[in-house]
C-alpha positions as CSV (number, residue, x, y, z in Angstrom):
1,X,67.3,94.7,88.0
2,X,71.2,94.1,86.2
3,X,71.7,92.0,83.0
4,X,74.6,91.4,81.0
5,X,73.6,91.9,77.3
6,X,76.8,91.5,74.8
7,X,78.9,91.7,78.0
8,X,78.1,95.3,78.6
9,X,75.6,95.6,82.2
10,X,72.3,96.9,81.8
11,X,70.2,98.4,84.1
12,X,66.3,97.1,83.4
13,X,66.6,97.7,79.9
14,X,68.8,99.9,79.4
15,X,73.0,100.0,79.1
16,X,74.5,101.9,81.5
17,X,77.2,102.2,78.9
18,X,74.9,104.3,76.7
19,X,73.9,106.4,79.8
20,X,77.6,107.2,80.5
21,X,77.7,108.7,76.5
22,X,74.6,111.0,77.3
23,X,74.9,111.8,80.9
24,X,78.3,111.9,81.4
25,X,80.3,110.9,84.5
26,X,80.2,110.8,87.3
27,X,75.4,109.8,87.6
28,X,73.5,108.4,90.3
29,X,71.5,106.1,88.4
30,X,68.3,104.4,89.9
31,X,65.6,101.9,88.9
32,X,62.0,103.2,89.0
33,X,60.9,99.6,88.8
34,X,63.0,98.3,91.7
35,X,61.7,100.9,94.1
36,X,58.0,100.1,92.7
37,X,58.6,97.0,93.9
38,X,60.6,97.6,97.3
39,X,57.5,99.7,98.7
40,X,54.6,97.3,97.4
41,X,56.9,94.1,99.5
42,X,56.6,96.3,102.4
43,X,52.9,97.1,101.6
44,X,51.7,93.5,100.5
45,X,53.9,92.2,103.8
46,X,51.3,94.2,106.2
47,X,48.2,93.5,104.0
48,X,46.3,91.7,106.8
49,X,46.9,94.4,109.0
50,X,46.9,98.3,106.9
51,X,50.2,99.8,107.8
52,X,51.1,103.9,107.0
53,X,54.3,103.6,104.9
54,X,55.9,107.2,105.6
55,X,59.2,106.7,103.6
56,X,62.4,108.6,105.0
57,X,63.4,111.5,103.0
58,X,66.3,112.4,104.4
59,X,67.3,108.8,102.5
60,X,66.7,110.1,99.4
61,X,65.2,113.6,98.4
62,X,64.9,113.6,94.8
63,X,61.3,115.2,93.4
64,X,61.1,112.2,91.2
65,X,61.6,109.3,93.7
66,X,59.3,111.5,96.5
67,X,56.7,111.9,93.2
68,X,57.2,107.6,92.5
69,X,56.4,107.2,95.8
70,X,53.6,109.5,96.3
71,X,52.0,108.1,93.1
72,X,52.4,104.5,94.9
73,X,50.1,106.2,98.4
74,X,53.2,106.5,100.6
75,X,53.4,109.0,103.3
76,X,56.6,110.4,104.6
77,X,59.0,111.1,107.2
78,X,60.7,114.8,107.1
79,X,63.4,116.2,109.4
80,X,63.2,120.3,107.7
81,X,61.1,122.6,106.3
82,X,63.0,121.9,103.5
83,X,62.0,118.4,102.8
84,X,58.3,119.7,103.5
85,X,58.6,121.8,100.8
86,X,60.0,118.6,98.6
87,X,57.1,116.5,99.4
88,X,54.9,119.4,98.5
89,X,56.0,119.8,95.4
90,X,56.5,116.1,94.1
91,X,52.2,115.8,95.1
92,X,52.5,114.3,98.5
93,X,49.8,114.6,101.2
94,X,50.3,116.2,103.8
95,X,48.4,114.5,105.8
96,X,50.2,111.3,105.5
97,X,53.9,113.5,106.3
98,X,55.0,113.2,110.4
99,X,58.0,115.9,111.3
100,X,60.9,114.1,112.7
101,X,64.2,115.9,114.6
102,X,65.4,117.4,117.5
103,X,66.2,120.8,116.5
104,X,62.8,122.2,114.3
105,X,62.6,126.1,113.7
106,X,59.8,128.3,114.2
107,X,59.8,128.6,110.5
108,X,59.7,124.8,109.7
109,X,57.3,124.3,112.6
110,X,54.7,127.5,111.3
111,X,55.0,126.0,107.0
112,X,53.9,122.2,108.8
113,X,51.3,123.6,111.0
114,X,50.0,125.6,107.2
115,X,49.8,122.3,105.4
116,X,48.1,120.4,108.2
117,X,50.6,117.5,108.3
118,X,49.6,114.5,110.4
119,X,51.8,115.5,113.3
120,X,55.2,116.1,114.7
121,X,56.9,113.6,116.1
122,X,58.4,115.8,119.3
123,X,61.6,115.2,121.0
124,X,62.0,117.9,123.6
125,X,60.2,119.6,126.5
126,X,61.9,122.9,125.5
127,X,60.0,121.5,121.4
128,X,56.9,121.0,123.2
129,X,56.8,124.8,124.7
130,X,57.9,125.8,121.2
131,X,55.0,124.3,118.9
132,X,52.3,125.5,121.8
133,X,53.5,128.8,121.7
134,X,53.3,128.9,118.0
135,X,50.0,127.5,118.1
136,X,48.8,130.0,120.6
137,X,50.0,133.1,119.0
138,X,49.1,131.9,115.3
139,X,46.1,130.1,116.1
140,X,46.7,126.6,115.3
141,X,45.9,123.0,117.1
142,X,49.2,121.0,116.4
143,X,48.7,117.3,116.2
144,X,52.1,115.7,118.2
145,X,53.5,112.4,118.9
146,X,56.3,111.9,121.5
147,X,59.5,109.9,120.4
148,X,60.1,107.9,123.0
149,X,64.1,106.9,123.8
150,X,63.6,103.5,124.8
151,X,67.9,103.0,125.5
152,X,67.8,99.5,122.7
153,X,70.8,98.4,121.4
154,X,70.3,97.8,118.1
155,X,73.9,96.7,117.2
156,X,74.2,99.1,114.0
157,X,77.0,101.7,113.5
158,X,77.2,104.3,116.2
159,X,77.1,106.9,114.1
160,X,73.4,105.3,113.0
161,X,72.3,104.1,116.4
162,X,69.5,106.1,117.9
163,X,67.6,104.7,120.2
164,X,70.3,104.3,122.8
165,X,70.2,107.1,126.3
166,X,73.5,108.5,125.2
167,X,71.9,109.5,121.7
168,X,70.8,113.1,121.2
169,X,67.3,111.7,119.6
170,X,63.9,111.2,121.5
171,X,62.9,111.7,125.4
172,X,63.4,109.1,128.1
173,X,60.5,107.0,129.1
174,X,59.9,108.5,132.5
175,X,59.9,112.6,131.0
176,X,57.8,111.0,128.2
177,X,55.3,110.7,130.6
178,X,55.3,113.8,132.1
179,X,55.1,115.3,128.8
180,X,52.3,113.7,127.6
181,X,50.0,114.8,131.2
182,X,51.2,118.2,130.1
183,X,50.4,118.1,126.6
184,X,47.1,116.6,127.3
185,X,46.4,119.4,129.5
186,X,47.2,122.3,126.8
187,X,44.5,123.5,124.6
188,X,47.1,124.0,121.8
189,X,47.7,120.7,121.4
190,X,46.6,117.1,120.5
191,X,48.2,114.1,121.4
192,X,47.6,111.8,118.3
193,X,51.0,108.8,118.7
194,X,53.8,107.2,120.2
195,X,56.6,107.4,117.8
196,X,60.5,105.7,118.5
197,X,63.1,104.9,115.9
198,X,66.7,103.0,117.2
199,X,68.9,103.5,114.4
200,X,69.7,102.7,110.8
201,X,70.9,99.4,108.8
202,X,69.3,96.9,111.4
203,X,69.7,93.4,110.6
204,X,68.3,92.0,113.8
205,X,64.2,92.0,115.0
206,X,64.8,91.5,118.6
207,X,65.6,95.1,119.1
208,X,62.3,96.5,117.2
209,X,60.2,94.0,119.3
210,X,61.4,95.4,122.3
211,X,60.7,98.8,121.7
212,X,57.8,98.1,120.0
213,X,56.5,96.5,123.3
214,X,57.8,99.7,125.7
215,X,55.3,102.1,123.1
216,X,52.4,98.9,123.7
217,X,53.1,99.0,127.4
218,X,53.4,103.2,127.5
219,X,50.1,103.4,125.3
220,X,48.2,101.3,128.0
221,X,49.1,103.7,131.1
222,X,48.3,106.9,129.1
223,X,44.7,104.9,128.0
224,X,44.3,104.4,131.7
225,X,45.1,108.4,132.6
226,X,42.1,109.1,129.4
227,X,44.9,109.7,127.2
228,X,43.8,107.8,123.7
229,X,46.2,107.5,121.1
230,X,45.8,107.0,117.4
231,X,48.5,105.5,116.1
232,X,52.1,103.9,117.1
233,X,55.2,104.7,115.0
234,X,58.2,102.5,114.8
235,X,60.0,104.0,113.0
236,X,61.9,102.5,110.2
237,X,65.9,101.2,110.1
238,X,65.5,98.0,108.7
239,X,68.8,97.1,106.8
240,X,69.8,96.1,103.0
241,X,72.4,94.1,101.7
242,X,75.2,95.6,100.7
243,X,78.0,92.5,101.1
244,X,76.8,89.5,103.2
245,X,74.5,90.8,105.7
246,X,71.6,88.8,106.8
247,X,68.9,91.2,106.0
248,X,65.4,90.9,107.9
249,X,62.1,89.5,106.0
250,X,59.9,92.1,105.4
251,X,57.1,89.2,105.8
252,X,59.0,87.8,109.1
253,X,58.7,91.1,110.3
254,X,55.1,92.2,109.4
255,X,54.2,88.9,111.3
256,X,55.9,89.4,114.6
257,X,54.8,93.0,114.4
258,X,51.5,92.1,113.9
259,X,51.5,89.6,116.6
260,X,52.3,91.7,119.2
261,X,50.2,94.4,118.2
262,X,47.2,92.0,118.0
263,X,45.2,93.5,121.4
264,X,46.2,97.3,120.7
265,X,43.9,99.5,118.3
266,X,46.4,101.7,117.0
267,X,47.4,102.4,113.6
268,X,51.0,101.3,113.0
269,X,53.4,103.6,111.2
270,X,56.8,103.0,109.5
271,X,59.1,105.1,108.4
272,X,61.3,102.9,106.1
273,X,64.3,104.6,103.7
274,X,67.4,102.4,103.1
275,X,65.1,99.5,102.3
276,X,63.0,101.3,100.2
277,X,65.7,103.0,97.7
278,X,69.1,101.5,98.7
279,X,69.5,98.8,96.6
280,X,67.7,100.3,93.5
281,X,70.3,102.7,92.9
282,X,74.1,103.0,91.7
283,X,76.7,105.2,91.0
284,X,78.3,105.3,87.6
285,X,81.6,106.5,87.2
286,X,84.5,106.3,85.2
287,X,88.3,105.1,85.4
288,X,90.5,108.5,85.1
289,X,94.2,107.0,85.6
290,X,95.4,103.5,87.4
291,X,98.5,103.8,89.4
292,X,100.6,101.8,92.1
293,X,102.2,103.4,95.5
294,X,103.1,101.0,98.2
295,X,102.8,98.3,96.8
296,X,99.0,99.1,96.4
297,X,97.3,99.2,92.8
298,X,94.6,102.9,92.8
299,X,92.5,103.0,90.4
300,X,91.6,107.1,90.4
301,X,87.9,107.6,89.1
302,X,85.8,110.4,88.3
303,X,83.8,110.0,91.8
304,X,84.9,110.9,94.7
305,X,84.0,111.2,98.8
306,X,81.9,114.2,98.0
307,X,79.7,112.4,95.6
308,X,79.4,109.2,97.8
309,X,80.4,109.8,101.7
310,X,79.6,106.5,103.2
311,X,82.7,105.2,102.9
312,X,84.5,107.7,104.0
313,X,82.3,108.3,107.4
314,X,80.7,104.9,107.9
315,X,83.8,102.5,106.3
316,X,80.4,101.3,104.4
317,X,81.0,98.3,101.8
318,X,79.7,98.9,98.1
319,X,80.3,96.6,96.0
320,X,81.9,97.3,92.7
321,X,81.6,96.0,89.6
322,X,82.9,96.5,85.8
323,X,80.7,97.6,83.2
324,X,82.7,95.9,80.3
325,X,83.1,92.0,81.3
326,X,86.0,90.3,79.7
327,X,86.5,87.1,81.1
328,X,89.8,86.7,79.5
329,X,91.1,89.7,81.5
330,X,93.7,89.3,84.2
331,X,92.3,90.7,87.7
332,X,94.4,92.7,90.3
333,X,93.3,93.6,93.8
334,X,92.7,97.6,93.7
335,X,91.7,100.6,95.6
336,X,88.8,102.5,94.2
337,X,89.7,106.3,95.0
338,X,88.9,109.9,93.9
339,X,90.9,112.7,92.8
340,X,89.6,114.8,96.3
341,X,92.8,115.9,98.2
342,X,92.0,113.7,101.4
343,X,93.1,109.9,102.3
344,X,89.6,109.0,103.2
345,X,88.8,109.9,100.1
346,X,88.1,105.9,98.4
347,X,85.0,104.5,97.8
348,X,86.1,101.2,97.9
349,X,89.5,99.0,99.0
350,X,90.7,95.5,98.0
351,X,87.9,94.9,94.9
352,X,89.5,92.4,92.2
353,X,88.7,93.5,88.9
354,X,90.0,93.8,85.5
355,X,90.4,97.4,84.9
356,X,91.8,99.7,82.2
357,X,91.7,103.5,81.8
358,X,88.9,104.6,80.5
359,X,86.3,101.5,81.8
360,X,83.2,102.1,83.6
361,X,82.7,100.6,86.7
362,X,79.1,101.0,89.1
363,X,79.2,101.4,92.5
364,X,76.2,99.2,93.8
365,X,73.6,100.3,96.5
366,X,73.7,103.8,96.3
367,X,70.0,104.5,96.1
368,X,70.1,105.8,99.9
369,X,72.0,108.3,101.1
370,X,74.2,109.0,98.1
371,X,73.3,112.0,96.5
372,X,71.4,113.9,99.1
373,X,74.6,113.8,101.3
374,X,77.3,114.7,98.8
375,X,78.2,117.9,99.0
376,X,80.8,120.7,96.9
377,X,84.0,120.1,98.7
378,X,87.3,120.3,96.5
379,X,84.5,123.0,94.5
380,X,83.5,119.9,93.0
381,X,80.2,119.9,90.9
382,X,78.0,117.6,92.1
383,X,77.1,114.4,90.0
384,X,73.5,114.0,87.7
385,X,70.7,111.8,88.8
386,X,69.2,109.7,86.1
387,X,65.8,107.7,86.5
388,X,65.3,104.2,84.3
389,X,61.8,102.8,83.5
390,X,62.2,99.9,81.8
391,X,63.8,100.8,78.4
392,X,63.3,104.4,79.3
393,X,65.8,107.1,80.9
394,X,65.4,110.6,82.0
395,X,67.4,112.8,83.7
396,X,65.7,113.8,87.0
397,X,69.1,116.3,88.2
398,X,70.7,117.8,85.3
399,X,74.5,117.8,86.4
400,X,76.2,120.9,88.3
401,X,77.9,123.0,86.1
402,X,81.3,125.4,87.5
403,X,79.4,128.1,87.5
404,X,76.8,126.8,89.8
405,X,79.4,126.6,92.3
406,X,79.8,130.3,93.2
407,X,76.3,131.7,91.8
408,X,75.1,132.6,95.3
409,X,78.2,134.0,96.2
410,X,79.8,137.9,95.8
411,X,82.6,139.3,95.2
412,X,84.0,142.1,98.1
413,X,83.8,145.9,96.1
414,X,87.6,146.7,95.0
């Protein structure tokens, strides 16, 4: 994805350098061609056993990416109305879209029911009333599955963990069922799926196995009861690189997958993000001033927490690198920070580089939950998103301008 060409970084075939000159700084930059090739892995890794890719949007919302993706056959994985309408627009079909999230409104659940997505993944007794009364007063059949809480470790960030009893997300096993005898009682409603999901930036399989095998096990009672399902949803969480993590095999993982789903007839759903988009994007920004305090060398760019929060919130590593390479260069150990008025606000500590004022450095791994969480703080406009094909560019997010920052609002009548 990265080449040096005259000691200046490239991104497929084109310099980042030259994308700085027309886009300005601070961009989200990302590889059509890398996450092309991140979804077909995942694809061509379940080959002997069909697999519905539903990629996460909340990991990255973009028209173009969703419209990439949608051109590739993926499904997807919503948490609003909002992201509904996203997918909409960028061509994707509803009926390959399942409705994640524990607090849906009547609005979001009505526009899902419209499009006749594949179902809602439901998280709540107090959801379940909700959608069946919908359904009864508008006339609709709603096509649900229940996320199941399966209480799994899956030794991520607690912030990004899930699946475990104390986590706001899914119903425990024992409700589950309950539910389910309910549901499968009420005319306004079809049970179509088991759905669970444990967390985010999972390194490990164990934990996936296991609640893989609590759905397998829960799919067999409700069969028994004359409750047939369609499908089983996983969920997605499967972790990226982003310093020295041992990341999982999407083959490794297709395989175990596949082996313990070998006697079940259900469809098998994912819901991947991070490992779709993550690594096949990067945030370009530029060197404003270098200064010392404490002892410590800052180097102040034109980024900042409100473009990229990870670090701030998760203490997330991204690596950093120069865009100029001068080997003859002397390094120093710096802190890469922004100009917001905050202490968390760095995006990166201790990186040794060569740096000047002025130089472009990338901030790797940005492709996933980077721009769709930054936000205005500090009335900040937020960054561009630029799209590379090969030796093509195009901006898919023209930058925020001032003005944008107050457009909705209104001033009080002197």
């Amino acid at each position: 994805m990265f080449s040096r060409k005259a000691k200046r970084l490239h991104l497929e075939n084109v310099s980042l350098e030259k994308l700085a000159e027309i886009y300005g700084t601070p961009s989200f930059i990302y590889s059509e061609s890398k996450i092309i090739e991140n979804f077909l892995e995942i694809k061509n890794a379940f080959s002997s056993n069909p697999v519905e890719i539903c990629f996460s949007v909340k990991s990255n919302s973009n028209l173009a990416i969703l419209q990439v993706l949608a051109n590739q056959g993926a499904g997807f994985d919503i948490v609003s109305g909002g992201e509904l309408a996203r997918v909409l627009k960028a061509g994707g079909d509803p009926k390959k879209i399942v409705f994640s999230g524990v607090g849906k409104q009547k609005w979001e659940i009505l526009e899902a029911l419209k499009a006749n997505i594949l179902c809602f993944n439901v998280e709540s007794s107090s959801e379940l009333k909700k959608i069946s009364s919908l359904c009864q007063e508008y006339g609709y059949i709603a096509p649900i599955s229940f996320r199941v809480n399966p209480d799994i470790d899956p030794k991520t960030h607690p912030y990004i963990s899930t699946g475990l009893k104390e986590n706001k997300f899914g119903i425990p096993i024992n409700i589950a069922m309950e539910l389910c005898n309910d549901a499968h009682q009420d005319s306004n409603l079809r049970i179509v799926g088991l759905d669970c999901h444990i967390g985010s930036q999972i390194t490990e399989i164990e934990p996936f196995l296991s609640a893989l095998q609590i759905l397998i096990d829960l799919v067999g009672v409700l069969s028994k009861k004359g409750i047939t399902l369609s499908h089983i949803d996983i969920g997605g969480g499967i972790g990226i690189r982003y310093k020295n993590e041992s990341v999982i095999k999407w083959n490794t993982f297709a395989k175990k997958i596949s082996t313990l789903m070998r006697n079940t007839s259900q469809q098998l759903i994912l819901e991947p993000g991070r490992s779709i988009v993550g690594d096949a994007g990067l945030l370009l920004t530029r060197v404003d001033l270098l200064k010392k305090n404490g002892g410590k060398n800052f180097a102040v760019v034109d980024a900042a927490m409100n473009d990229l929060l990870r670090p701030a919130l998760y203490q997330s590593w991204h690596e950093v690198i120069a865009i100029r390479e001068d080997e003859n260069e002397n390094k120093a150990e710096w802190e890469i920070v922004g100009p917001i008025c905050e202490t968390g606000d760095f995006l990166a500590k201790g990186r040794l580089l060569a740096l000047n004022e002025g130089d472009l450095v990338a901030i790797l791994d940005c492709g996933a939950y980077g721009f769709c969480m930054s936000s205005n703080y500090n009335s900040r406009p937020r960054a561009a998103e630029i799209l590379v094909t090969k030796n093509k560019h195009l901006c898919i997010r023209k930058r925020e301008q001032v003005s944008d920052l107050f457009h909705l609002e209104t001033l009080k009548p002197s």
